[in-house]
Every structure is written in C-alpha cells, then in structure tokens.
C-alpha positions in Angstrom: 8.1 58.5 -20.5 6.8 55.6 -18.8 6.4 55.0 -15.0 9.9 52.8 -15.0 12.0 56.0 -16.3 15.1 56.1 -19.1 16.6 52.9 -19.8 20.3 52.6 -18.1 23.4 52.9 -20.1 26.7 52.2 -19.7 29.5 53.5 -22.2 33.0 52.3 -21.8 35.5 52.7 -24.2 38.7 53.8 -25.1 40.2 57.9 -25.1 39.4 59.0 -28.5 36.8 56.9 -29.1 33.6 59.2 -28.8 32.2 58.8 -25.3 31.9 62.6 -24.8 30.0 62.8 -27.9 27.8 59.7 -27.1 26.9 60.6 -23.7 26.4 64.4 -24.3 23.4 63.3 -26.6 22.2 61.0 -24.0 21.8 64.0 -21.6 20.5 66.6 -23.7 17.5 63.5 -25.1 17.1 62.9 -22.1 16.4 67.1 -21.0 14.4 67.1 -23.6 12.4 63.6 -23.0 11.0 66.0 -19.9 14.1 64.5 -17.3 15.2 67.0 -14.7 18.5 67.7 -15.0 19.0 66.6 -11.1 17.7 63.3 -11.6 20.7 62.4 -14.7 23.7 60.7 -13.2 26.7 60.7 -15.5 29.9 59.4 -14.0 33.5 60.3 -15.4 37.0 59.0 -13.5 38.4 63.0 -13.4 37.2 66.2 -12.4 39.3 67.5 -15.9 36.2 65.0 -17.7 33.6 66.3 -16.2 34.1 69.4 -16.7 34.6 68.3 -20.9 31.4 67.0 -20.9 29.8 70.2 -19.2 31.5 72.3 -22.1 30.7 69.7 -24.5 26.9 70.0 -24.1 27.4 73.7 -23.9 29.4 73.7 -27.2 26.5 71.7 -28.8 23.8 74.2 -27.6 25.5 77.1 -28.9 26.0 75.2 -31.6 22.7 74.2 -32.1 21.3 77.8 -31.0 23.3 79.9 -34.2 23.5 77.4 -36.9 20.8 75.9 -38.8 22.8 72.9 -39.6 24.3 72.0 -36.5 20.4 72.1 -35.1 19.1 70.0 -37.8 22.5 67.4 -37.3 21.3 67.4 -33.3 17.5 67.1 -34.1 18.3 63.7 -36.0 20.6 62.2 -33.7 17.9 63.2 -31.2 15.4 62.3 -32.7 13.2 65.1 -31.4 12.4 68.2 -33.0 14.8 71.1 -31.3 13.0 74.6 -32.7 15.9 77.8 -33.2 15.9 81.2 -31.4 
C-alpha cells in the first residue's frame, strides 16, 4: 500500500440491495492488502447490522476455507490469490 492508505468508500443504498456483500469484500481485501483489522472503520445504523456483517465475513471464510469454489469466487472478486487449508 502506499504511504496515503486505502482509498475511502462510502456505500449507501437500499435493504436488499447488496451492501453486506459489497462491504464484506472491502474488509476482508482490505485484511489481506496487509490492513490491521483495528485500523478498518465500517459504520452500520443497528447493532442487529453489525453483527450481519460480522457473520457475513465469517460465513465467507468458512466458505472460502471448505469449498474450492467458493475460494476461487472470493479470490476473483478479490483480486488476490487466497491459498486453502
């Protein structure tokens, strides 16, 4: 990365419309672009949407961890090459 850090982004849309999904990518590029995890602000309006978003990157780890596909669908969204267990 380069001395000025990830670029800012702001998603806004409507329920349903696949924030979750959009910003859970973000995050886990960003993890593996080297960004501690303590340095990644994501703001939701509810305590019940944060916690979806925690489960959703979970989900897409486990995911990613057991299923060759899944892992190859994250690697191109990514980007990045994300190796199996």
């Amino acid at each position: 990365m380069s001395g000025r850090g990830p670029r800012r982004e702001l998603i806004t849309a409507s329920a349903g419309s696949g924030k979750t999904f959009q910003l859970t990518d973000r995050y886990l590029g960003l993890l593996q672009a080297g960004e501690k995890p303590e340095s990644i602000v994501a703001l939701t309006f509810s305590r019940k949407a944060a916690g979806e978003f925690f489960d959703a990157i979970l989900q897409k780890l486990e995911e990613a961890a057991s299923d060759d596909k899944a892992r190859g669908q994250l690697n191109t969204r990514l980007e990045v090459s994300v190796s199996g267990g």
